[in-house]
Every structure is written in structure tokens, then in C-alpha cells.
N, C-alpha and C positions, 0 to 999 in steps of 0.2 A: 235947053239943058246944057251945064255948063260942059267941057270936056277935062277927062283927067288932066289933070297934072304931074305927072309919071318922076320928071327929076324932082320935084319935091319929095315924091314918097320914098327915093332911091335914096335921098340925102339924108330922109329922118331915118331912116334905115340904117344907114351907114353908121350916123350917129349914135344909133341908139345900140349898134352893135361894138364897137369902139367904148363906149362907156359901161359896158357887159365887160370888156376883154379887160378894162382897166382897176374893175372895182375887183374883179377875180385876180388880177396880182396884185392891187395892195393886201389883198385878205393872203393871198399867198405870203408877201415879203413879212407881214404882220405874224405870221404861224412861226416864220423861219425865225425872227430876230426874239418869239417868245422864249423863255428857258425852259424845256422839260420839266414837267413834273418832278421825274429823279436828283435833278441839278438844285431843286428849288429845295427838296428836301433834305437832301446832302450838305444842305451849308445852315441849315435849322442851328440857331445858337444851343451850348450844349451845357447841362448843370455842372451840380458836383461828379465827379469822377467822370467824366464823358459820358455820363448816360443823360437820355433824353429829358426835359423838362415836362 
């Protein structure tokens, strides 16, 4: 029977904790650089006499 191989599992570990921590700040930096809802709406082109379209 073979025997573990312990730093292998320790590295895909690492790995796969490091690509956890990476994809959780682009989704993070992604929310931040989004424009609020409020912002999005606030700049809506506007008809005759400034009311809504």
C-alpha cells in the first residue's frame, strides 16, 4: 500500500485556499467599482420639463 503524501495535500490545500481568497476580492473590488443603484438612477436622461421619460 502506497504511503500518504502529506506535502502534496498541504500544497493543493494552500492552493485551493489562496484561489478561495482571490476570487472573494475580485467579487469584492467588482461590488465596489459597481455604481449604486441610486447613482444609476439619478443620471436616467430626463424628457420635456425634467420629468421622467
Amino acid at each position: 500500500m502506497a504511503k500518504p503524501n502529506y506535502a502534496f495535500e498541504k500544497r493543493q490545500k494552500e492552493l485551493a485556499k489562496k484561489q478561495k481568497q482571490q476570487e472573494k476580492q475580485q467579487k469584492k473590488l467588482a461590488t465596489q467599482n459597481e455604481p449604486s443603484r441610486d447613482d444609476v438612477t439619478s443620471q436616467a436622461p430626463r424628457g420635456i420639463a425634467g420629468r421622467d421619460v
